[in-house]
C-alpha positions in Angstrom: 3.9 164.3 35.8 5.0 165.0 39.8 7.8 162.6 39.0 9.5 164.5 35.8 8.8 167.7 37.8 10.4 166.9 40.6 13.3 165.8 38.6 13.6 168.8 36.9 13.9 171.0 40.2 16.5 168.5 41.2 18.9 169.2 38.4 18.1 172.7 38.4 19.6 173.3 42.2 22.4 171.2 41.2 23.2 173.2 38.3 23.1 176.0 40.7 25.6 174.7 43.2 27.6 173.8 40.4 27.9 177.1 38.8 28.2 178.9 42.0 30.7 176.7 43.2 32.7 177.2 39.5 31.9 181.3 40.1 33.6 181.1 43.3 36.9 179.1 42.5 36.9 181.5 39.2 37.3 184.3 41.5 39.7 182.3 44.1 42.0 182.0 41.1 41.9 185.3 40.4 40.3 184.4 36.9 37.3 186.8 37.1 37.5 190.0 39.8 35.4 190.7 42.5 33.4 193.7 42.4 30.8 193.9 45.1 28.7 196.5 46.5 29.5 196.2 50.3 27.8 199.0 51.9 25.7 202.0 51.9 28.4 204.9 52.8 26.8 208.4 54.3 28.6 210.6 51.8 26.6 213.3 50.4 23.6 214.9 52.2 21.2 212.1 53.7 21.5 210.1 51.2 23.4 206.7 51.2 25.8 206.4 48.4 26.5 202.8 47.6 30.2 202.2 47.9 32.4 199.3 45.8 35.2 197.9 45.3 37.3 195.2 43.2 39.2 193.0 45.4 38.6 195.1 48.3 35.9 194.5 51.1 34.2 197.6 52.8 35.8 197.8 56.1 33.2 198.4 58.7 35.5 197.5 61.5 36.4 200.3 64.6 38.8 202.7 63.6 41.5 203.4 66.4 43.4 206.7 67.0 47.0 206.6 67.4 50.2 208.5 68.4 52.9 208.1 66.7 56.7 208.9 67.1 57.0 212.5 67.1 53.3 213.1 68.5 51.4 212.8 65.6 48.0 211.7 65.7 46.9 208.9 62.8 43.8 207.2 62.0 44.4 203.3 61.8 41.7 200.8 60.5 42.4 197.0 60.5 46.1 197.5 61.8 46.7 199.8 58.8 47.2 203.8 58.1 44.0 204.8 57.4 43.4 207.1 53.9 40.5 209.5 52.5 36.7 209.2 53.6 36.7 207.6 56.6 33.8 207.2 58.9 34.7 207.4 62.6 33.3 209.0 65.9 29.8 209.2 64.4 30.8 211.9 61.9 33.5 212.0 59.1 37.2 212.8 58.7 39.6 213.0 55.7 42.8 212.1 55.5 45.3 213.1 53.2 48.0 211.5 51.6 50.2 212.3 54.8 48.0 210.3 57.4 46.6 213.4 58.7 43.5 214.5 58.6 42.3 217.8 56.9 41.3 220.9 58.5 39.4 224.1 57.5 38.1 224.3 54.3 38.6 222.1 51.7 37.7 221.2 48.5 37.2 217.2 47.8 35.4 215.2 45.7 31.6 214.4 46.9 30.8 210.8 46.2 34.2 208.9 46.3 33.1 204.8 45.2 35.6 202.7 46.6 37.2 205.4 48.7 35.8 204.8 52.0 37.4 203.6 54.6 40.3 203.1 52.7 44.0 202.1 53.9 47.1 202.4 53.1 47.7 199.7 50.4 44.9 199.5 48.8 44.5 199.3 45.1 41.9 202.1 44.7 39.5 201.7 41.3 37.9 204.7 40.8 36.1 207.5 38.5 36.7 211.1 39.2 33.4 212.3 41.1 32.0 215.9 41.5 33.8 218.5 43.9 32.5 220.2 47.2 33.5 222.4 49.8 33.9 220.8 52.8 34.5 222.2 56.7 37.0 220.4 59.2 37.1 221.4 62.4 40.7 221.7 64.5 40.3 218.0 65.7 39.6 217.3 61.7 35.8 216.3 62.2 33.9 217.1 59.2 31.3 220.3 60.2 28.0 220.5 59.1 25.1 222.3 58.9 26.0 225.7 60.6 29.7 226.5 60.5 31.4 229.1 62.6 35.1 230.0 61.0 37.4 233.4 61.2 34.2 235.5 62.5 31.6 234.6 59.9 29.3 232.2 59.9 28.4 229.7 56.6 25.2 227.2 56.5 26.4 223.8 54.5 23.2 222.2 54.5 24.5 219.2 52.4 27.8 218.0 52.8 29.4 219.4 49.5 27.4 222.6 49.7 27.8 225.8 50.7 25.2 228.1 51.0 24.6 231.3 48.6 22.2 233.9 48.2 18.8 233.7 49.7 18.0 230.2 52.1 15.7 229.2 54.3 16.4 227.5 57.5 13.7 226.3 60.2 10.6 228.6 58.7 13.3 231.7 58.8 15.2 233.4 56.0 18.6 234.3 55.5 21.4 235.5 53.3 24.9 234.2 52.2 26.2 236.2 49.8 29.1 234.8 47.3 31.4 233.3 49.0 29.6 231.8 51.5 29.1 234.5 54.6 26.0 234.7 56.2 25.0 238.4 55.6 23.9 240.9 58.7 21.8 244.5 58.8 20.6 245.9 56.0 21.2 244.2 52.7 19.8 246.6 49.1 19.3 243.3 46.7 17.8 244.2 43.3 17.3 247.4 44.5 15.1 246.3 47.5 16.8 247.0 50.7 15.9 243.9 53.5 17.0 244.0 57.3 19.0 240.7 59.0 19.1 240.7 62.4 22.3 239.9 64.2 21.4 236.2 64.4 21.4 236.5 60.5 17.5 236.1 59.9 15.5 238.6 57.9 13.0 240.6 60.1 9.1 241.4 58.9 6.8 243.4 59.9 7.9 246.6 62.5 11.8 246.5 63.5 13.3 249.1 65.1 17.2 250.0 64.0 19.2 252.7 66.0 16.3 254.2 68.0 14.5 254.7 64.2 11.3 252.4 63.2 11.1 250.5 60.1 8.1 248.3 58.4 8.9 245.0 56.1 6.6 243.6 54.6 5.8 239.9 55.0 8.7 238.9 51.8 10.5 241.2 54.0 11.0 244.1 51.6 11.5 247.6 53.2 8.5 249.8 52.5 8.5 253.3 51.8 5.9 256.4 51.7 2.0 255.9 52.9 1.3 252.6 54.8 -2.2 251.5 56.4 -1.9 248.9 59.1 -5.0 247.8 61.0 -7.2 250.9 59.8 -4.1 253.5 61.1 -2.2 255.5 58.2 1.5 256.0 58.9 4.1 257.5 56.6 7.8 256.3 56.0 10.4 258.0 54.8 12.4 258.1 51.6 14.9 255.8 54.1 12.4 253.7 55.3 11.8 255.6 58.5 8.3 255.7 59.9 8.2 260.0 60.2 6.8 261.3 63.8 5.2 264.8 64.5 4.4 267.3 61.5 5.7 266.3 57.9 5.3 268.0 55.2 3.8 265.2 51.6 3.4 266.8 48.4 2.8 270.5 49.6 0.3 269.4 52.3 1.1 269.0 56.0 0.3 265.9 58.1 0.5 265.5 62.0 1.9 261.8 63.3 1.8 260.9 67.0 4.5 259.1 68.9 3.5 256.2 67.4 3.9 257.0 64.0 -0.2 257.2 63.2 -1.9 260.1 61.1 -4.1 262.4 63.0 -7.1 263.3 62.1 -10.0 265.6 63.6 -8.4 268.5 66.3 -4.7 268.3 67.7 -3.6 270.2 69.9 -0.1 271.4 69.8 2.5 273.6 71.6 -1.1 275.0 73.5 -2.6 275.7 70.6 -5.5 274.3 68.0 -5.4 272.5 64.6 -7.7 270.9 62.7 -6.8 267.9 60.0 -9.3 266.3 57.2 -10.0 263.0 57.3 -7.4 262.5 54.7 -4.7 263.7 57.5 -4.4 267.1 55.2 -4.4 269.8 57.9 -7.0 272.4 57.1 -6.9 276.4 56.9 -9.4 278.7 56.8 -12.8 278.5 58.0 -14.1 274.7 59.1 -17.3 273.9 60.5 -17.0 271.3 63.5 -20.0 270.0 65.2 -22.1 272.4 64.0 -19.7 275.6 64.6 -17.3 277.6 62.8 -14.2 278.3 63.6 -11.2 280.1 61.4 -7.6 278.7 61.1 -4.5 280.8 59.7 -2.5 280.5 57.1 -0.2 278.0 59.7 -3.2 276.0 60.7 -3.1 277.7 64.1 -6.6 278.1 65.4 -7.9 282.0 65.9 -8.3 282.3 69.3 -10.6 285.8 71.3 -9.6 287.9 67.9 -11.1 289.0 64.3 -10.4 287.3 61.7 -8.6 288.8 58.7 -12.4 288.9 56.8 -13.6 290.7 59.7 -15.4 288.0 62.3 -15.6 287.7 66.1 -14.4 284.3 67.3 -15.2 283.7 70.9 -12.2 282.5 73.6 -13.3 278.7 72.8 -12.4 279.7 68.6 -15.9 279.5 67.8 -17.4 282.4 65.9 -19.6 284.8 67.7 -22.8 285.4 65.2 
């Protein structure tokens, strides 16, 4: 038995060399093509893309800068013109059909098989992939990630892709709107209005915009009308605007401090008295306060050392005199 099976191993390697060694003059001849995947090209995003070819190697060899006559600058790769994707400098470049490489924004197919690292005579076997913008800098280095051009600023986050609409970028938001600007200020979206600072990213919580103070809430929407934060009332504005000093909500008037909170209990104001609910409403009338009563007018103003319009004696402190 350990005789026959070692017999049959024999004659299987042989085969093995055999065929192998008939694949391989098939393909010296030229009988059968060679089609190979050589290497994993960086291409799209972080993924690698696996690049081949038919009767062409992937060239993973040093690409060399050169000048040529009249000063241009071309990208050669194994003592040839170098064409299309080709990986250099640790980043990418593209060059066109004229040996020079592309700058600004372009749009150029995103997974190119068999055209990396391409050179000028070549016999390029290829489908048509998908398209992407893509961003060159003035050395023709492809950009990525954030990308400054003609004042505006464009996240690509993936090479291919440009940014649009709402996108989040280390734990902060911001907005690109069609075309691929990142979006400033304040931005009404679906009728929500949402503040971007000048860096881009959308501000929560209390932001202050020319000397007036706003409140987003934590998906950043501006908020409007009655807003408790930590057990203080404030009161923004049809604008957004967090109101100050007396305001006027639904017929009944409300005092704010400096800092924007509701009053409650006695104010005093312009050296005189007023007296607000604990709702904020401020009170008219008589009100009894720590066990005294004291008369307010018609403008919340505190009666003061007079008689009130019914006919009682209030004191110099407001109080009444019984």
């Amino acid at each position: 038995m350990m005789r026959k099976m070692k017999f049959l191993l024999g004659a299987m390697a042989l085969s093995t060399v055999v065929v192998t060694q008939n694949v391989q003059a098939a393909e010296n001849e030229g009988i059968i093509p060679k089609c190979v995947v050589q290497e994993n090209a960086l291409v799209k995003g972080d993924a690698h893309v696996p690049v081949s070819k038919c009767g062409q190697p992937f060239r993973s060899s040093t690409p060399e800068w050169k000048v040529e006559k009249g000063g241009s600058k071309v990208l050669y790769r194994d003592g040839k013109r170098a064409l299309k994707w080709q990986a250099v400098d640790n980043t990418w470049v593209y060059i066109g059909d004229n040996f020079k490489p592309l700058k600004g924004w372009q749009v150029l197919p995103v997974v190119q098989q068999g055209l990396i690292n391409v050179v000028e005579g070549d016999d390029i076997h290829t489908s048509v992939p998908d398209k992407g913008y893509f961003y060159f800098n003035e050395q023709g280095y492809l950009q990525e990630k954030w990308v400054f051009d003609d004042g505006h600023w464009y996240y690509i986050p993936e090479r291919g892709v440009v940014s649009k609409g709402w996108v989040e970028v280390k734990d902060r938001w911001y907005y690109f709107d069609i075309s691929g600007k990142m979006q400033t200020g304040w931005k009404n979206l679906n009728g929500v209005w949402y503040y971007l600072n000048e860096s881009g990213a959308m501000e929560t919580g209390w932001v202050q915009v020319k000397e007036k103070w706003y409140y987003l809430n934590e998906n950043g929407s501006m908020q409007k009308g009655w807003k408790m934060l930590n057990g203080v009332w404030y009161y923004l504005n049809e604008s957004g605007a967090m109101e100050t000093g007396w305001v006027q909500v639904e017929g009944k008037w409300y005092y704010f401090n400096t800092s924007g909170g509701m009053e409650t209990g006695w104010v005093q104001w312009n050296d005189a008295w007023y007296y607000f609910a604990p709702s904020g409403e401020m009170k008219t009338g008589w009100v009894e306060s720590s066990g005294k009563w004291y008369f307010l007018k018609d403008s919340g103003k505190m009666a003061v050392s007079e008689k009130t319009v019914d006919g009682y004696q209030v004191d110099e402190t407001g109080a009444w005199v019984r």
